[in-house]
N, C-alpha and C positions, 0 to 999 in steps of 0.2 A: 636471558631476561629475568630479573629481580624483581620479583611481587611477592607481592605482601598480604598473606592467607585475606586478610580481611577484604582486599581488595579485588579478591578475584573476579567476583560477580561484572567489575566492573571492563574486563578484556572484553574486547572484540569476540567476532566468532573466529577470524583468522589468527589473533593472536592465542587464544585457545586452542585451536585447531593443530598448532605450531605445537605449542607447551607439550600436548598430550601427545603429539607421534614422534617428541624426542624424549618420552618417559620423564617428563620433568612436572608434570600434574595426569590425576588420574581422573577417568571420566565421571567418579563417583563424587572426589574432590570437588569440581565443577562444581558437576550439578547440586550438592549438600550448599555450596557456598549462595549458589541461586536462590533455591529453598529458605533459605535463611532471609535474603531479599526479599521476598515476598512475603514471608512471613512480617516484616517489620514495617511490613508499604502496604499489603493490601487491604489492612483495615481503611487504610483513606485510598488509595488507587483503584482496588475494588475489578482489577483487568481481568479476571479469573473466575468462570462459571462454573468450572472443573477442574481440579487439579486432586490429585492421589498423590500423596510423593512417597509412600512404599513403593507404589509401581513404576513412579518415575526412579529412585533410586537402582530397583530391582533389574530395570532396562538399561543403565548405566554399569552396576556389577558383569552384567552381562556383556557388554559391552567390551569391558576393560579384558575380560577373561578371552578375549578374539584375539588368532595368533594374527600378527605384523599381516601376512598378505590378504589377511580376510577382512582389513577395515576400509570401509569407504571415505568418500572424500567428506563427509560432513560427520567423520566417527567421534562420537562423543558430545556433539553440538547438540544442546536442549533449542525443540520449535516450539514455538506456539502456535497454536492450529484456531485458525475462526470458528466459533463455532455455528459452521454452515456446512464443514465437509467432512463427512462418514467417518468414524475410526471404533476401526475391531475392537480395541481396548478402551472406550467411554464411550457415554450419552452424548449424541449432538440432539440439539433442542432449540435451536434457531430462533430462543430468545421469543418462544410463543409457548401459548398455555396449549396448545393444541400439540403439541412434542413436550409436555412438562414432565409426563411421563417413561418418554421414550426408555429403553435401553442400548446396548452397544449395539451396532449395526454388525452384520454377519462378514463385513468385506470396507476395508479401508477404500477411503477416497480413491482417483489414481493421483492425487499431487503426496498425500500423506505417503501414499505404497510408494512413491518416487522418494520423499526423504529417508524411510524408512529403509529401504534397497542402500540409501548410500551411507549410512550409518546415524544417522540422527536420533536425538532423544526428542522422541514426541511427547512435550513436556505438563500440556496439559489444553484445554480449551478457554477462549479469549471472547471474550464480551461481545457481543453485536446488539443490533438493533433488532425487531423481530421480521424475522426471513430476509436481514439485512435491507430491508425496503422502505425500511420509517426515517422521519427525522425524528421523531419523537426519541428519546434520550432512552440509556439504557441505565444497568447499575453502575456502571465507569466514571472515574473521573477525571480530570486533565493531571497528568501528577506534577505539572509546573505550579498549579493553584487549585485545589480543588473545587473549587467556588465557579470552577469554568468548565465546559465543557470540555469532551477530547474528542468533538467531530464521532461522525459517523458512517457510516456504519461499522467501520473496523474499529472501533475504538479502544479495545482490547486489545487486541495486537501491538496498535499502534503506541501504547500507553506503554505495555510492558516492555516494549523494548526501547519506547525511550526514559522508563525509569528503571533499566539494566537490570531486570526481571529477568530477561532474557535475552541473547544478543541477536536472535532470528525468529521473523513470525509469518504467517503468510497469508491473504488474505483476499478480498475479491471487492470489486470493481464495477457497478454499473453506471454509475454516474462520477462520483468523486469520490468512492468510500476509503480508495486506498493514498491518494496524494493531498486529499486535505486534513485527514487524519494528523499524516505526516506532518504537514505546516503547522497544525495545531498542537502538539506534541513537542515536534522538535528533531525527525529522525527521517531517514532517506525511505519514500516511500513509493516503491516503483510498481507501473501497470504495464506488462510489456505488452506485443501485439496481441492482439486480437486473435486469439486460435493457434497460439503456439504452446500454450498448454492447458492441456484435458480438463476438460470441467466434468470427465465423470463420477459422480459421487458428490456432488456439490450441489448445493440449495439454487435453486435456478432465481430470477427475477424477468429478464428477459435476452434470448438465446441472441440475439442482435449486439450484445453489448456487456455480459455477464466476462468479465476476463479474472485469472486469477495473477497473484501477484504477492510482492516481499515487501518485508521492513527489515531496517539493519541499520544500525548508526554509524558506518562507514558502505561506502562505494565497492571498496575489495569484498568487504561481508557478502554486499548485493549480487557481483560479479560471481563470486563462491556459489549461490544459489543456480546464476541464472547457466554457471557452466554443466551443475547437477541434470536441469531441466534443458539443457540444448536448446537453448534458446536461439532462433535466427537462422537462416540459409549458413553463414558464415562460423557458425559453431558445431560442425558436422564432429569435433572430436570434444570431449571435454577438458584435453589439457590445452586446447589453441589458448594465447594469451591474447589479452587486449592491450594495443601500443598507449601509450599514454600521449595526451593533446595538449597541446601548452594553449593558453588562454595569447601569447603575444602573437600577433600576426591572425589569429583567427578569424574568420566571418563569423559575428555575432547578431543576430534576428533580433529587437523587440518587438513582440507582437503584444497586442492589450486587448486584442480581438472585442466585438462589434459588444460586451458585456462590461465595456471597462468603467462606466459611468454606476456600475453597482463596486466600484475599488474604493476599501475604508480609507483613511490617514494612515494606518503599517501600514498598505499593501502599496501607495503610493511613496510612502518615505523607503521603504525597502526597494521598488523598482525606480527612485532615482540614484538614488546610492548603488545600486548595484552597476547600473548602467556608467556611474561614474568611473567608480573603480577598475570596472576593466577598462574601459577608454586608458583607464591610468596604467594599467600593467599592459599595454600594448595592443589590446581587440581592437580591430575596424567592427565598429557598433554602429549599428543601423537598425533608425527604428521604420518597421515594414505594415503597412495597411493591407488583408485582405481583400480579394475583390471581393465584393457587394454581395454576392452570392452566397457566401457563406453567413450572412446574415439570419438567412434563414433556417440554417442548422436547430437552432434550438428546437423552434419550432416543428422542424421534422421529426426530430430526437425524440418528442415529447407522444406525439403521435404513432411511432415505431415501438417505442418501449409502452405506452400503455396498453395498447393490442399485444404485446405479446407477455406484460405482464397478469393481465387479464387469461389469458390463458394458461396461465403457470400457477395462479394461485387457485382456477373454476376449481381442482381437485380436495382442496384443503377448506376450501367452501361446503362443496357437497359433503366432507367427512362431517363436519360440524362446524357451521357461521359462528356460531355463538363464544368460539373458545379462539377466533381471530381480531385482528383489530381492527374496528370499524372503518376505517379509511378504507382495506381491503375487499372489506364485504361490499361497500359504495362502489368501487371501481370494479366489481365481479358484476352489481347489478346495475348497474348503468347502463342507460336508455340511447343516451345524446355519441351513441360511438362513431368515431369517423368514418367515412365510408369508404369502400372498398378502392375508388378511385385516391380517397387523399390517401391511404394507406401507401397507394402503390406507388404516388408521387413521392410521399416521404424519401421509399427505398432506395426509389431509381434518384433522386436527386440526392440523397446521400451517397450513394454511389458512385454520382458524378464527383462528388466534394473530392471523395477519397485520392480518386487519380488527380485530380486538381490540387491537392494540398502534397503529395510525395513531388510532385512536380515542381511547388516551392522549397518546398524544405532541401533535397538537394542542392538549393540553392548556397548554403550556410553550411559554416561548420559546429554552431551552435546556437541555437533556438529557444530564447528565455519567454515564459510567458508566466501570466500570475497562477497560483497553487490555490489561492482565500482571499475572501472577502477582505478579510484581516486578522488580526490574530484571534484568539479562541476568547467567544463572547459570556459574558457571566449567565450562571443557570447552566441546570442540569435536566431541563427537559425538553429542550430543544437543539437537534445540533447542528443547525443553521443549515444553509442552501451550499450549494455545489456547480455554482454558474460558470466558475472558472475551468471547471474539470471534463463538464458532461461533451464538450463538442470533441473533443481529445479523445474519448472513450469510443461513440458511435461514431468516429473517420479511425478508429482502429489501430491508431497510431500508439506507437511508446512512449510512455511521459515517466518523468521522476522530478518527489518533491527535494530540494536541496536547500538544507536548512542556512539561517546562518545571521536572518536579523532579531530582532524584538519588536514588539506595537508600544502604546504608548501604557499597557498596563503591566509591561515587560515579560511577555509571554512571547513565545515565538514565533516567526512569521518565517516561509520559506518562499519561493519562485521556484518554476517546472520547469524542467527540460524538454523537450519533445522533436521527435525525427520522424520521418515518414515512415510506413508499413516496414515491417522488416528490419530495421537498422536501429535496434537492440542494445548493440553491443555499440556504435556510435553515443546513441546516446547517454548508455555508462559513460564513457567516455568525455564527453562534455559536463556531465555532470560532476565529472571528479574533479576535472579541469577548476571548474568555478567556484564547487565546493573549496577547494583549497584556500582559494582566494579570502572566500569569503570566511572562514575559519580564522585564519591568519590575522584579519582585517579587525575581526571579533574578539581574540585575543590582547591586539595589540590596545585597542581602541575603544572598547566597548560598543562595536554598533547597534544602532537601532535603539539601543537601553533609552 
């Protein structure tokens, strides 16, 4: 492979990952070439509340210096870490005055101690919201336009790597923070199940819905990670591979679920076109109505994550109200809480959803639903709602953003993938599938522009 020093920043993490375990780029190379990206971006992109690049360098020399059988599978690969989760070597400060001070924590996250074990350059910490729980905007900006948001609450991560800051970031999930990023961005932004990796050492919001999760501008990046984290019943080793799913002959879902009348002009010009195209490359496409029941989702959703966000922040209240954001302090002292009956209704009828929706989705061999509103709205203090994402999240299911149209201000628009509990690696799977397509379609055509 022939690249071009100046273009490094812009490999994959697989195609880097390649370069450097046949001696043909060093991990130092890399990451200086990253460095350099950032240095020229982040005065407008702004993804980065911490970065050292002594030490990131320093972690790369070191790196390089490891004989052949001691490197891991992500050796030499710079992440970017939310910062929401622990790391020995920086401040996490969860984007609140009440952590402004923090110092390095005494013991990494377990997803960082996870990249860290398989060779990664933990490259530096990534923008968030504060305690990832606001819509309220952070220092980030969309690096398609800066004039627009880049979603929230990952929007650091999400930013960085889709303006090839970085080609791996990872990030977390209670409502839409990891797949509308993605849509708004521009880059594959996946939430896998629900409890298939540790959330210890991670900034909590609520334990019902908190999942953590990757960005990467291709599918194989993503797969790369989710083999690291064994993700899924079916990933018992990390070298099983995933078969690849051709989009002809496939069962393909649209679902627009009981929120679709909140869908901009992208998000319905990107779900007819999409739906076209594969009809065109061979899908048996079929658009599917939920039953009525899941109507109520939101509404559970809303009522399970308040009680239990309520209890995640009472401690950071009693340390000092004063130094959190009022939204929080309102939602700690609130009167009007639901009572212990709706609570328990919510659970158990979310609960019902969950076996009820693996029950459909089995049905398909891919499952497109909308990612955003639409594409990423101008301003930088608001980073719009997550209507699309939150029922996805609390049924626990796996979803991925798959980029590949424009809106009408030419900013990007994606569509989610999503499969029932467990089926992880499926849903990679369908998303590389469609990704392709839609890549392909984008090139030849300019869609969506």
């Amino acid at each position: 492979m022939g690249i071009i020093k100046s273009d490094l920043y812009r490999l994959s993490a697989t195609q880097a990952a390649e370069l450097i375990r046949r001696n043909c780029l060093s991990a130092q190379d890399y990451t200086q070439a990253l460095l350099d990206r950032v240095r020229l971006r982040d005065p407008q992109v702004r993804a980065w509340v911490y970065l050292d690049e002594k030490a990131v360098l320093d972690q790369a020399k070191r790196l390089d210096s490891l004989p052949v059988d001691q490197r891991g599978p992500l050796h030499g690969l710079p992440v970017g870490i939310k910062d929401v989760f622990l790391t020995r070597d920086m401040p996490t400060r969860y984007y609140s005055r009440l952590h402004a001070h923090d110092g390095n924590a005494a013991a990494d996250s377990a997803a960082v101690s996870i990249l860290r074990s398989a060779g990664a350059i933990i490259f530096g910490k990534t923008a968030t919201t504060e305690f990832a729980s606001m819509t309220e905007g952070g220092p980030c900006t969309n690096p398609n336009n800066p004039k627009h948001t880049p979603g929230g609450s990952s929007s650091g991560s999400a930013a960085a790597v889709a303006d090839c800051q970085v080609p791996l970031a990872i990030a977390t999930q209670t409502g839409g923070s990891i797949v509308r990023p993605g849509s708004l961005n521009g880059c594959y932004g996946f939430k896998p199940t629900w409890g298939t990796i540790s959330t210890e050492g991670m900034g909590r919001f609520s334990t019902s819905a908190d999942t953590p999760g990757f960005y990467a501008r291709t599918v194989e990046d993503v797969e790369m990670l989710a083999r690291v984290f064994r993700l899924a019943c079916n990933m018992r080793s990390a070298s099983v591979p995933v078969s690849p799913l051709t989009v002809a002959r496939s069962k393909v879902a649209f679902i627009k679920t009981h929120v679709w009348p909140k869908a901009g002009p992208g998000t319905h010009a990107a779900w007819n076109l999409a739906h076209q195209i594969l009809q065109d490359h061979g899908a048996q496409v079929q658009d599917v109505d939920l039953p009525g029941a899941f109507s109520k989702i939101s509404e559970w959703r809303e009522t399970v994550v308040t009680q239990e966000a309520r209890a995640a922040f009472l401690p950071k209240y009693l340390e000092d109200k004063s130094k959190i954001h009022n939204d929080i302090v309102k939602l700690v002292e609130a009167q009007d809480l639901p009572s212990p009956q709706k609570v328990l209704e919510a659970h158990d009828g979310i609960a019902r959803l969950r076996a009820d929706w693996d029950q459909i989705a089995r049905n398909y061999d891919i499952i497109v639903t909308p990612s955003a509103v639409d594409e990423a709205p101008e301003g930088l203090k608001d980073t719009g709602i997550a209507v699309f994402c939150t029922m996805w999240t609390i049924l626990h299911a796996p979803a991925m953003n798959v980029p590949g149209f424009r809106g009408r201000c030419g900013l990007p628009i994606g569509l989610t993938v999503v499969g029932s509990r467990y089926s992880d690696m499926d849903v990679l799977r369908s998303g590389e599938a469609i990704g392709a397509v839609f890549n392909t379609l984008q090139k030849q055509d300019g869609v969506g522009s």
